[in-house]
Structure formats: structure tokens, C-alpha cells
N, C-alpha and C positions, 0 to 999 in steps of 0.2 A: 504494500500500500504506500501511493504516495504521499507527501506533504502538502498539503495546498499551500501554495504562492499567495505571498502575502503583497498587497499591492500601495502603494507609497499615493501618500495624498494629493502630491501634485501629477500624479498620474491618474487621476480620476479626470478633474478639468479638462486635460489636452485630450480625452480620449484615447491613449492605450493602450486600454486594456483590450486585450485580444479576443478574438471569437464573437460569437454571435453578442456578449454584454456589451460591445461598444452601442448596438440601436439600441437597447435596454437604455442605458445610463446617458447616450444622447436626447431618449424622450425625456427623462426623470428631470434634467437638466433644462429643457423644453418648456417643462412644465413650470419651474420656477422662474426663469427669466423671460416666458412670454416669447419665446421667439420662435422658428418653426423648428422640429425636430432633426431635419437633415438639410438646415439653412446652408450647410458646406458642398452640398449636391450641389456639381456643377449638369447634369442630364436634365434637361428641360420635359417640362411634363405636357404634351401636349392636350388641349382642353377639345375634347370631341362630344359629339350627342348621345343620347344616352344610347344606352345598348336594346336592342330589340327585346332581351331576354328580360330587363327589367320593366317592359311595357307590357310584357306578358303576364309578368308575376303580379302584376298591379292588376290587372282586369280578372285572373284565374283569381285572388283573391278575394276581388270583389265581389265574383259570381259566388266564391264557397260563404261568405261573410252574407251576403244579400240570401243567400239559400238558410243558411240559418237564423236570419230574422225571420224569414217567411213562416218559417217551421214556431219558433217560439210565438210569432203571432199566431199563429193555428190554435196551438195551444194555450195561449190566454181564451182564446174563443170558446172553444171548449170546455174550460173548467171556467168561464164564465155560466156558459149555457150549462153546463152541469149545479153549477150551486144555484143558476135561478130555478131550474126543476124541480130543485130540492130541498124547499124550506128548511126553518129548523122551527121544529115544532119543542117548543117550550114556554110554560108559563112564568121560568124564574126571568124578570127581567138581567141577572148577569149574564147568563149562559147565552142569552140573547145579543147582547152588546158582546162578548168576549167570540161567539162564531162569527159573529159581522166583522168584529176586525181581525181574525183571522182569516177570514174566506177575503177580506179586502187588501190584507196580504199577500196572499197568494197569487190574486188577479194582477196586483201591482207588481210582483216579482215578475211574474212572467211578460209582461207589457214594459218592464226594466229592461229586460233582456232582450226584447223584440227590438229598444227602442236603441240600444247601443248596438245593436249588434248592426241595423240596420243607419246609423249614424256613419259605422265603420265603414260600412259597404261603399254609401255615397262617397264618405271621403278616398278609399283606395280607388273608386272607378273616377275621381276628379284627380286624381295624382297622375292615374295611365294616360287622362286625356291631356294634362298637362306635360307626361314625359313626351306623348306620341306629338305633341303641336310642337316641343320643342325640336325633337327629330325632324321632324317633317322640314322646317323651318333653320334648322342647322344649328341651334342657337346652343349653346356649352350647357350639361347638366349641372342642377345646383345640387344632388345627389351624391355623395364618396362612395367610389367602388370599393 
């Protein structure tokens, strides 16, 4: 077994240290001085449209996101129309107020769920039409691959 290398303070700063920790301890570095992590990159990043494959995943998501608000909205419907069918039959006025807000729980859970889920949907299928006009249009993704 060997010793680990023990490494000198001002070999931290200049970057050094060998192997894969130098982009480690150039982010960490990054992070405290605000500045970008491989500001010494001299390889210019060319700024292109977004990729096909991420206007894809924005629409497929939205269809599976939009599929399951549909579904959670079905089902509010139904355990709506299931508890109106189904009084509750009691004379104690608590048992009375405690299944209303209960059964009004329930309705609103599922109508929570319809209502995010379907929020989501619109926002990923307004992202793909946004990535797709940018492509279309040539215009640089505001998107990090």
C-alpha cells in the first residue's frame, strides 16, 4: 500500500494537482471567486440550436404529464359522483361535518393532482414550442446540455 501525496498549499491555487481533481478544485475555486470554472479554456464553445432530441423530450413529456392529469381528473369525477350517490346517512350532527370534510378532501386531492399535473403539461409543451421556434429560427438555446 501506498502513501498518499501530501499536497503543498500553494499548489492548490495554481492548479497542480494532477488527474481528474484539477476540474474538481477548479469548480470549488469557481464557486468562491465568481468567475467561470475553466475561464483558462482557451477552445471556444460554439453557441448552436437546441438539439432535436431535447424538443422531443419536451413534447413526449408533455403528452405523458397531460395523460396523467386527464386520468387524475377522471378520477376526481368519479369519486365525486361516487360520494354524491352516496349520502351519509346520520343523525349525529359531527359524523356529518367530519365525512363532508373528509369526502371534501379527497375530491380536492385529486383535483390537486389533476391541477399540477396538468399545469406541468402546458408548461413542458410551451418549452418544446419554445425550443422548436428557437431551432427553427437558428436563435442559441438558453438550455445547458
Amino acid at each position: 500500500m501506498t502513501t498518499p501525496r501530501v499536497f503543498k498549499q500553494e499548489e492548490f491555487g495554481k492548479n497542480k494537482i494532477p488527474g481528474p481533481l484539477v476540474w474538481h478544485y477548479r469548480h470549488i475555486d469557481a464557486v468562491f471567486s465568481n468567475t467561470s470554472p475553466m475561464a483558462d479554456d482557451s477552445t471556444p464553445s460554439p453557441i448552436a440550436p437546441p438539439a432535436l432530441g431535447k424538443i422531443l423530450q419536451c413534447f413526449s413529456g408533455s403528452f405523458v404529464a397531460g395523460t396523467m392529469a386527464m386520468l387524475a381528473y377522471r378520477i376526481m369525477l368519479s369519486i365525486a359522483a361516487n360520494f354524491a350517490a352516496r349520502p351519509v346517512l346520520s343523525d349525529n350532527p359531527a359524523v356529518a361535518n367530519i365525512s363532508a370534510a373528509v369526502r371534501t378532501l379527497v375530491v380536492g386531492m385529486a383535483a390537486l393532482g389533476a391541477g399540477v399535473f396538468g399545469l406541468a403539461a402546458l408548461g413542458i409543451f410551451l418549452l418544446g414550442v419554445q425550443l422548436l421556434f428557437q431551432r427553427l429560427t437558428g436563435r442559441p438555446s438558453t438550455l445547458p446540455e
